[in-house]
MARDOBA-55218 format. One record per residue (C-alpha): residue number from 1; residue in three letters; y negated, x negated, z. Coordinates in Angstrom, 2 decimals. Layout:
BEGIN
{pos:NUM | code:ALA | c2:Y | c1:X | c3:Z}
...
END
This chain:
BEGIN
{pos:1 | code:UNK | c2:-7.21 | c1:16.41 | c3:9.28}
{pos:2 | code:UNK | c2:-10.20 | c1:18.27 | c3:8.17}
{pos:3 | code:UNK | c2:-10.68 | c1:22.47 | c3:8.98}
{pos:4 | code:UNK | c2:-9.59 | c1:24.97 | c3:5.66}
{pos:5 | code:UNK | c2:-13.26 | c1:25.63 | c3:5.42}
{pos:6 | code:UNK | c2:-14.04 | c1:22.21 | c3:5.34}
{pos:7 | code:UNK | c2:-11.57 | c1:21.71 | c3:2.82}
{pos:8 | code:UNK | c2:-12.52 | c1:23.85 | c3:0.44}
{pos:9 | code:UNK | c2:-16.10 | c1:22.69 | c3:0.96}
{pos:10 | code:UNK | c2:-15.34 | c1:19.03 | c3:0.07}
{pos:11 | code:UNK | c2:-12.75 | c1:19.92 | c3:-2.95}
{pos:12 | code:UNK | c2:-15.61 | c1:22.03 | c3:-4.47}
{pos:13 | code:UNK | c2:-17.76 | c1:19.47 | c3:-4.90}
{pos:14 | code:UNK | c2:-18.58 | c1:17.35 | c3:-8.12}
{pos:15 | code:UNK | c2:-16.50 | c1:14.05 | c3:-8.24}
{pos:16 | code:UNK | c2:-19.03 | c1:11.36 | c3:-7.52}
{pos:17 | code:UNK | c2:-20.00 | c1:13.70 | c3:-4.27}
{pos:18 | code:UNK | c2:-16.98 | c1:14.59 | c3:-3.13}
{pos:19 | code:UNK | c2:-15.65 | c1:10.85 | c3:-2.93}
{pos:20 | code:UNK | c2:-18.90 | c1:9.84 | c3:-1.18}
{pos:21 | code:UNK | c2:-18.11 | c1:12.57 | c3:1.97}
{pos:22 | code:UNK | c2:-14.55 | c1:11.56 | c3:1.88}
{pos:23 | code:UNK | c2:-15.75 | c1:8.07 | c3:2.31}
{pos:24 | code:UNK | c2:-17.84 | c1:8.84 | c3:4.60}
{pos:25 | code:UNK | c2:-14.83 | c1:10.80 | c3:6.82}
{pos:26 | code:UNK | c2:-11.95 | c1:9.26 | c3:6.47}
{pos:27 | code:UNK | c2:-14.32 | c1:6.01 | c3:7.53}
{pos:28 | code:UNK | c2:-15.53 | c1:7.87 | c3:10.89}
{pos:29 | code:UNK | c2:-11.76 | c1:8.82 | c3:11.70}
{pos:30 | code:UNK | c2:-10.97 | c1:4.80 | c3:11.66}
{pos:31 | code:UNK | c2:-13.89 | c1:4.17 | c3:13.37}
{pos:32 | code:UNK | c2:-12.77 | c1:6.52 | c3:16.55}
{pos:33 | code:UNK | c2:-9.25 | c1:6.31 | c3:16.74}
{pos:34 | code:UNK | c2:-8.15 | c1:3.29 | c3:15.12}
{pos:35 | code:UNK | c2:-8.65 | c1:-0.02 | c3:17.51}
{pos:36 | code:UNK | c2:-7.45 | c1:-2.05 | c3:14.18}
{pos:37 | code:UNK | c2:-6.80 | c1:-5.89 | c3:14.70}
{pos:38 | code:UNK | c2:-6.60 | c1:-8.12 | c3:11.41}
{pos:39 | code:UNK | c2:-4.79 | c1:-11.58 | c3:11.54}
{pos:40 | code:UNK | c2:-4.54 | c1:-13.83 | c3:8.65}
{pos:41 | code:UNK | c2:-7.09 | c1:-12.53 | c3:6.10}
{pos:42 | code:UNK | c2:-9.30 | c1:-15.61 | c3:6.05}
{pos:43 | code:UNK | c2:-6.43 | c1:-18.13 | c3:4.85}
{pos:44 | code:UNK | c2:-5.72 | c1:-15.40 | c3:2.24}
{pos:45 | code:UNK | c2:-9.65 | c1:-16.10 | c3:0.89}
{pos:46 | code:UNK | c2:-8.95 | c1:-18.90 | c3:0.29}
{pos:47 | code:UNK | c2:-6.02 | c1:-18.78 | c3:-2.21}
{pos:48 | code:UNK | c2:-7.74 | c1:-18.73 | c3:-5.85}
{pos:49 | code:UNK | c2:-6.17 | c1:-16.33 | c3:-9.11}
{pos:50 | code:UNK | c2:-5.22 | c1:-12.70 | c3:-8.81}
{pos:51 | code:UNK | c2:-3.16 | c1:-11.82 | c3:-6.07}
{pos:52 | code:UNK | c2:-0.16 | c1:-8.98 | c3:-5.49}
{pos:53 | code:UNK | c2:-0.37 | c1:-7.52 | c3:-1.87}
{pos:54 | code:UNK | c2:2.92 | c1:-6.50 | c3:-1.10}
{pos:55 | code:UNK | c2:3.22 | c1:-4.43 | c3:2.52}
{pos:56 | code:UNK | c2:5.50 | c1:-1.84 | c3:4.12}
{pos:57 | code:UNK | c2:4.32 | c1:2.06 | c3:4.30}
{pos:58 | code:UNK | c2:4.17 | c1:3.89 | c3:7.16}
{pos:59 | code:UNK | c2:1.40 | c1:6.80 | c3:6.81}
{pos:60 | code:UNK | c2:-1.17 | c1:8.34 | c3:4.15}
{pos:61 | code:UNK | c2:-3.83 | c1:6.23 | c3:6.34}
{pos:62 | code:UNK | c2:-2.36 | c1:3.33 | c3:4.83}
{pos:63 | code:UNK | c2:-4.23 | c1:3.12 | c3:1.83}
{pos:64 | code:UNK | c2:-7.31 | c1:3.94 | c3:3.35}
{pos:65 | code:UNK | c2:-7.07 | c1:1.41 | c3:6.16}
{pos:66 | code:UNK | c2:-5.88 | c1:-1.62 | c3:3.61}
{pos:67 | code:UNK | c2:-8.97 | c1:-0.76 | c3:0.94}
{pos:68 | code:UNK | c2:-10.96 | c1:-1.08 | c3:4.33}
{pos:69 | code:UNK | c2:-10.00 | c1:-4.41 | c3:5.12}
{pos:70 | code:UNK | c2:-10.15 | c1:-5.56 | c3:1.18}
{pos:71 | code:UNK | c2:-12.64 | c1:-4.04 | c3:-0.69}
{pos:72 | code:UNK | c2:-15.10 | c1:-6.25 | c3:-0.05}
{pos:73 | code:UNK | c2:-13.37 | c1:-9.33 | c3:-0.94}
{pos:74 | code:UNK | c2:-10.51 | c1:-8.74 | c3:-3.26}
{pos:75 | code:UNK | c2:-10.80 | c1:-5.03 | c3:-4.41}
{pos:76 | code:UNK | c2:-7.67 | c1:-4.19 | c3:-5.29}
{pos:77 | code:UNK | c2:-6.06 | c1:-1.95 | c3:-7.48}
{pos:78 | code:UNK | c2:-3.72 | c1:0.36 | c3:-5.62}
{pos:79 | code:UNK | c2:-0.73 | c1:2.12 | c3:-7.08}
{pos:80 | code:UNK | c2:0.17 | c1:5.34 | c3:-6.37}
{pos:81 | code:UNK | c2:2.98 | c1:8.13 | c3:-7.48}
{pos:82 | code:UNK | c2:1.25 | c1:10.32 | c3:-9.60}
{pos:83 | code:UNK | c2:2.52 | c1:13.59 | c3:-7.49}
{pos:84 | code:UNK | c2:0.42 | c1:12.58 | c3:-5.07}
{pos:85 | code:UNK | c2:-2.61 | c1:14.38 | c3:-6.41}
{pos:86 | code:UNK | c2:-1.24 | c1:17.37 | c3:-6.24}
{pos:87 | code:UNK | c2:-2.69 | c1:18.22 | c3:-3.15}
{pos:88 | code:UNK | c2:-6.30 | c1:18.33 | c3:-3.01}
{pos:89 | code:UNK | c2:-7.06 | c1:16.41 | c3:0.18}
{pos:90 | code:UNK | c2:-4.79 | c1:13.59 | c3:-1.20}
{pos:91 | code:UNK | c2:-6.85 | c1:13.39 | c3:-4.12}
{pos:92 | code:UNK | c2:-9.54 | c1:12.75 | c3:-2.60}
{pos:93 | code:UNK | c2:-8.28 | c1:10.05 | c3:-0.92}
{pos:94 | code:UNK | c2:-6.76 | c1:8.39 | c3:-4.50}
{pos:95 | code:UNK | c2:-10.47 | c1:9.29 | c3:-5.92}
{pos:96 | code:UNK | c2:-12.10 | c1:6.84 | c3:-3.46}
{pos:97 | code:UNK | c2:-9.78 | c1:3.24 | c3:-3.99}
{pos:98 | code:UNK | c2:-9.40 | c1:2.05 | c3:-7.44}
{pos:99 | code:UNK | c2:-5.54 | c1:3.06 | c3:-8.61}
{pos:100 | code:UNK | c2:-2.99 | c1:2.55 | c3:-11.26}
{pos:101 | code:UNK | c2:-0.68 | c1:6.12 | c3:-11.23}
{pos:102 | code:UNK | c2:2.61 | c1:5.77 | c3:-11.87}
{pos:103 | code:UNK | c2:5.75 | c1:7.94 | c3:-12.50}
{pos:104 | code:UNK | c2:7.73 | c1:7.64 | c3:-9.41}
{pos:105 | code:UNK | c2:11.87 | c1:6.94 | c3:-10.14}
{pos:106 | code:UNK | c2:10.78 | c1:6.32 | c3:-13.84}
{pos:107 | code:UNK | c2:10.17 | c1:3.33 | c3:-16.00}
{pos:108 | code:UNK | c2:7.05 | c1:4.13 | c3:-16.53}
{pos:109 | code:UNK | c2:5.88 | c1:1.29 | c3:-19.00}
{pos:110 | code:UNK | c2:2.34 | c1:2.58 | c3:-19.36}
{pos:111 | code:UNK | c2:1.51 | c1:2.08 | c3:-15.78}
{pos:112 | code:UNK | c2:3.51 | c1:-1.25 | c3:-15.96}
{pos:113 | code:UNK | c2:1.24 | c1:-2.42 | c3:-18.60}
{pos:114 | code:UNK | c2:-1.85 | c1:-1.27 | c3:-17.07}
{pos:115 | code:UNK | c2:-0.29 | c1:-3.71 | c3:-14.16}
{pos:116 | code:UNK | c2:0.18 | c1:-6.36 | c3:-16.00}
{pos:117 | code:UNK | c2:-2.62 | c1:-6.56 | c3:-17.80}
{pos:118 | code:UNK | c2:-4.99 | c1:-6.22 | c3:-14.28}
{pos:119 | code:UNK | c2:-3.19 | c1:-9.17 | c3:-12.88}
{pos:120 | code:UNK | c2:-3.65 | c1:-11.03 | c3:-16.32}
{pos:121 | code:UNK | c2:-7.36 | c1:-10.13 | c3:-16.62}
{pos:122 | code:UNK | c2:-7.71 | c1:-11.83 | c3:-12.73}
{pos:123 | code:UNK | c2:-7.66 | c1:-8.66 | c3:-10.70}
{pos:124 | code:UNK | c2:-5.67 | c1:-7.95 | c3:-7.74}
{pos:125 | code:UNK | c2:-3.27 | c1:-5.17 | c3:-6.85}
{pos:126 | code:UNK | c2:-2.15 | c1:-3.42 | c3:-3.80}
{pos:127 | code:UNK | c2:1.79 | c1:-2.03 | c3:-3.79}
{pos:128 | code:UNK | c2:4.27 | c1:-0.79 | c3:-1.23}
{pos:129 | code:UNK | c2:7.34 | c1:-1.49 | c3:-2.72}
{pos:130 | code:UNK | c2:9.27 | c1:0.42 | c3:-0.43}
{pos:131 | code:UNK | c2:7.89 | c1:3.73 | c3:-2.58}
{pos:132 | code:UNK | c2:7.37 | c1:5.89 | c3:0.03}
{pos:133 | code:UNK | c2:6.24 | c1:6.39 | c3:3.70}
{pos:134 | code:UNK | c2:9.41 | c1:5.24 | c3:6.18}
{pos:135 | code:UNK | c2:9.64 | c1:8.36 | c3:8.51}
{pos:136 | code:UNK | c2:10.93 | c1:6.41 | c3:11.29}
{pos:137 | code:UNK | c2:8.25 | c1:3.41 | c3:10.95}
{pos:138 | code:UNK | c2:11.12 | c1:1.11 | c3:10.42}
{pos:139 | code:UNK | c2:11.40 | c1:-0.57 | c3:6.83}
{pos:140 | code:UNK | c2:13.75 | c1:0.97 | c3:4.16}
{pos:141 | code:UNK | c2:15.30 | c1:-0.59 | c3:0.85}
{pos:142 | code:UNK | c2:12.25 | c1:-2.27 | c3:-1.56}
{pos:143 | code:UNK | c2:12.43 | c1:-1.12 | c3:-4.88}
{pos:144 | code:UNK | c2:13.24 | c1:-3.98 | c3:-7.43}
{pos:145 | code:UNK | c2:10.72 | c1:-2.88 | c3:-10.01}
{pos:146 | code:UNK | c2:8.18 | c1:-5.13 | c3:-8.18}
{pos:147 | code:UNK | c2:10.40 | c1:-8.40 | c3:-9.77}
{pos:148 | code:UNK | c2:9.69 | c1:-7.66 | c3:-13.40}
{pos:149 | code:UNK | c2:5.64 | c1:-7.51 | c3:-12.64}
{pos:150 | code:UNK | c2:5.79 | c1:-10.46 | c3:-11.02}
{pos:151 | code:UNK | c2:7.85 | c1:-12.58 | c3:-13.78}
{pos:152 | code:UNK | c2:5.51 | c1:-11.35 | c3:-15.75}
{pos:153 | code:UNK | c2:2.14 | c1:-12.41 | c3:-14.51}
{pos:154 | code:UNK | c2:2.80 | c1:-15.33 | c3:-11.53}
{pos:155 | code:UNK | c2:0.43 | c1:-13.97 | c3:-9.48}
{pos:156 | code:UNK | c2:0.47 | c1:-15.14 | c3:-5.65}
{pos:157 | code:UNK | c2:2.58 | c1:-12.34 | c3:-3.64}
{pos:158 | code:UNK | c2:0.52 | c1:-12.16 | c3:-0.97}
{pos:159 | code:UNK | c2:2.90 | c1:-10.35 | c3:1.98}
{pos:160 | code:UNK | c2:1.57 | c1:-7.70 | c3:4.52}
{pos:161 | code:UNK | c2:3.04 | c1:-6.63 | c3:7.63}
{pos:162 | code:UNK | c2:1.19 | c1:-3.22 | c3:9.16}
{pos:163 | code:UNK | c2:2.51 | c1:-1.24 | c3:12.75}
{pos:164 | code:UNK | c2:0.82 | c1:1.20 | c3:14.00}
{pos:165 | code:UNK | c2:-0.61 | c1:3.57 | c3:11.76}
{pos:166 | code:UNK | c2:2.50 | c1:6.06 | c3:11.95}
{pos:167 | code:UNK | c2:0.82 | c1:6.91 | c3:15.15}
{pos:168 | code:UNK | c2:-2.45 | c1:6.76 | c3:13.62}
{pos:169 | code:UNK | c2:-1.82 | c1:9.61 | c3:10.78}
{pos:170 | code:UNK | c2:1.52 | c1:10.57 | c3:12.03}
{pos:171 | code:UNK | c2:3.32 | c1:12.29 | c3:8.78}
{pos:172 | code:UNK | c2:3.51 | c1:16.25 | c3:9.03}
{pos:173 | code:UNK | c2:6.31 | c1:18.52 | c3:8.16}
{pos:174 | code:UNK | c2:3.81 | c1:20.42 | c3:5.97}
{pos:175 | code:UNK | c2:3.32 | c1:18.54 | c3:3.07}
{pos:176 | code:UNK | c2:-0.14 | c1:19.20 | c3:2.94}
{pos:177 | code:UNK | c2:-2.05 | c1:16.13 | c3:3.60}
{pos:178 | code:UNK | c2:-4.75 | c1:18.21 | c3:5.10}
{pos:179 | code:UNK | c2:-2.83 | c1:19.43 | c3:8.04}
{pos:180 | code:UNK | c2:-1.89 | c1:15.62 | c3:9.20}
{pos:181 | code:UNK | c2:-3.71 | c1:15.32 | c3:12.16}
{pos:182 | code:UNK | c2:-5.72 | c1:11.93 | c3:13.19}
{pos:183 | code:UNK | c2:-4.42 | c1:10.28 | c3:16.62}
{pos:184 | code:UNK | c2:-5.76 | c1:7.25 | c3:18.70}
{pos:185 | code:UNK | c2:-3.62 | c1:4.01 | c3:17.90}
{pos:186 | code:UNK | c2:-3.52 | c1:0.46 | c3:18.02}
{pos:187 | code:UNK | c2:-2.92 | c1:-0.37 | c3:14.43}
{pos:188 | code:UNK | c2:-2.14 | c1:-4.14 | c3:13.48}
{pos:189 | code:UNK | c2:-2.70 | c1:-5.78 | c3:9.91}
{pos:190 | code:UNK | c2:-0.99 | c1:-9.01 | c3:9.56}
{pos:191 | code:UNK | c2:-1.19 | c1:-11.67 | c3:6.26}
{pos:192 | code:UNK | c2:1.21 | c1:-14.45 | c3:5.78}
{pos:193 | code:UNK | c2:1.66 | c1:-16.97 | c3:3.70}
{pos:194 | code:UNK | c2:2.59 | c1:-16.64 | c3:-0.25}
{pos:195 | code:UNK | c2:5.63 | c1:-15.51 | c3:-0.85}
{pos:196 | code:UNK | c2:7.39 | c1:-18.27 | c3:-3.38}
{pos:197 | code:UNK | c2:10.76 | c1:-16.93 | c3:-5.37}
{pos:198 | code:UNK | c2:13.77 | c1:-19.33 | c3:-5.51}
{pos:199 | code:UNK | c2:14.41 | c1:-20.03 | c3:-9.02}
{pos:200 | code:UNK | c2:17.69 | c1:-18.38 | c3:-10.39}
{pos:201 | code:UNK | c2:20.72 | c1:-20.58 | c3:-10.20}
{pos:202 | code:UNK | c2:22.63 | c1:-22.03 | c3:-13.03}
{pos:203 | code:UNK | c2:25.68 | c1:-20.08 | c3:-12.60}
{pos:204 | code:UNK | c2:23.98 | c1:-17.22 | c3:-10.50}
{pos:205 | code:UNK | c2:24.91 | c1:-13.63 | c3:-11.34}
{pos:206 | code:UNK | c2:21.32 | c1:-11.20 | c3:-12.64}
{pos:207 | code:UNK | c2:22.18 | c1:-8.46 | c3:-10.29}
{pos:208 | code:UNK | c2:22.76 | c1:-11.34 | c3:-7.53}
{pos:209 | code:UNK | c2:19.39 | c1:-12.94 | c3:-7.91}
{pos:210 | code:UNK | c2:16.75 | c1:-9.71 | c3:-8.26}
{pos:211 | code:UNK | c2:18.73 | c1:-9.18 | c3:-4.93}
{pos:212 | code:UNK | c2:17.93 | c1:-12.19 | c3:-3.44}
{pos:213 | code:UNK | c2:14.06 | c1:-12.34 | c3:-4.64}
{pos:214 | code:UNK | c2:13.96 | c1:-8.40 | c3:-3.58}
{pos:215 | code:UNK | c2:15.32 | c1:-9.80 | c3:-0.37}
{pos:216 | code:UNK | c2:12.86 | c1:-12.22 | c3:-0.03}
{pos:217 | code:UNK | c2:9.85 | c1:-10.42 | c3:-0.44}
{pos:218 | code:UNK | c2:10.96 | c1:-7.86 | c3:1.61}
{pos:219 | code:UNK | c2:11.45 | c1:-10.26 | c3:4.61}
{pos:220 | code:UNK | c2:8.52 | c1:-11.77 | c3:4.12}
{pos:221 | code:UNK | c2:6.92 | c1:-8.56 | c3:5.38}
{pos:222 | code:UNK | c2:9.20 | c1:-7.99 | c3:7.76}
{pos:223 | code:UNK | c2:8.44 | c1:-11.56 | c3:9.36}
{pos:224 | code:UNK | c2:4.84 | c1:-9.95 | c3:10.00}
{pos:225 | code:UNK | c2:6.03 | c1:-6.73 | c3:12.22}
{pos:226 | code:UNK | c2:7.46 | c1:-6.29 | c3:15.49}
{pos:227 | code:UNK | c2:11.12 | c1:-6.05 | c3:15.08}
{pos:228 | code:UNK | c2:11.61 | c1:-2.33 | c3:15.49}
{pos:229 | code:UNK | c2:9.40 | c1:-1.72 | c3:12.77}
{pos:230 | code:UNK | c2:12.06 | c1:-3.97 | c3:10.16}
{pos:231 | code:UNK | c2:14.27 | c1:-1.82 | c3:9.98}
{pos:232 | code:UNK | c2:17.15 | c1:-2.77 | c3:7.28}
{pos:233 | code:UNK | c2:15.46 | c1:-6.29 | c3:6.88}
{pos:234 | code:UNK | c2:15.78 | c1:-6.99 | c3:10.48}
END
């Protein structure tokens, strides 16, 4: 992604200027080899009250290429395992969108609350619950901690469905963010409707219902990709 010289250049820097040439990158490398098509954003503008985008994750570009298409109008909050800034060229990347950290495989209740009270105070959040990149592009099990922040706050679950941008950043062996390697690629955003949860039945089983809402949210992305990308929600 960028030469070790480079690298150490950039990570040397002072915060504020270091986000500002990392901004200025990572925006060039969309730019040339992204040809990015967006569908469904402008019905989403006009849904009022904090909204939780929900979309399936494919590559470290991801974050980059959603806070793209969002910033201007919605801003969101994205969040993030907090291992993730370990490596330096990562953190850069989590430096320049606004994020929540959170302990990944924990219940981490600070970064819930920090959730919870962003959707409460009328912000908006970004989240992949699948909690981690798919390393075949095709969708893997959601994780069901997504249900209790949205019983918690009713915001609209906005659904996203995004191909192409395991081609774009394909992920390395090395774990080194810095050694992922840009690549030409048609990369496709798509927004559907609002995802609306089933209420939970009289007689229905707990375990039986997070299932089913998991299941629906999940789906609801899926609906939005080609179907190789779907993977276990096919």
């Amino acid at each position: 992604m960028l030469s070790p010289f480079a690298k150490k250049i950039i990570t040397s820097l002072p915060t504020g200027l270091m986000v500002f040439f990392g901004k200025k990158i990572t925006d060039g490398y969309i730019r040339k080899h992204a040809n990015l098509k967006v569908e469904g954003l402008e019905k989403i503008k006009k849904i009022e009250g904090p909204k939780l985008f929900i979309c399936n994750h494919l590559s470290n570009s991801d974050g980059l290429v959603l806070n793209k298409i969002l910033k201007e109008d919605f801003d969101p909050y994205f969040i993030a395992g907090k291992k993730l800034s370990d490596d330096p060229i990562t953190n850069i990347g989590m430096e320049m969108v606004k994020n929540i950290p959170i302990k990944p495989n924990t219940a981490d209740k600070e970064a819930m609350t920090k959730m919870v009270k962003t959707l409460k105070n009328g912000e908006n959040i970004m989240i992949f619950p699948e909690g981690t990149r798919s390393r075949t592009g095709a969708m893997i099990e959601g994780k069901k901690g997504i249900l209790l922040l949205t019983r918690m706050t009713k915001a609209t679950i906005i659904p996203i469905g995004m191909s192409g941008t395991e081609k774009l950043l394909p992920i390395s062996d090395n774990k080194d963010m810095g050694e992922e390697k840009w690549q030409d690629a048609d990369v496709t955003v798509k927004f559907g409707d609002p995802v609306i949860l089933d209420k939970k039945g009289k007689d229905e089983d707990k375990h039986d219902y997070d299932n089913r809402c998991m299941y629906t949210m999940m789906k609801a992305i899926a609906n939005l990709l080609p179907e190789s990308y779907r993977g276990v929600y096919k």
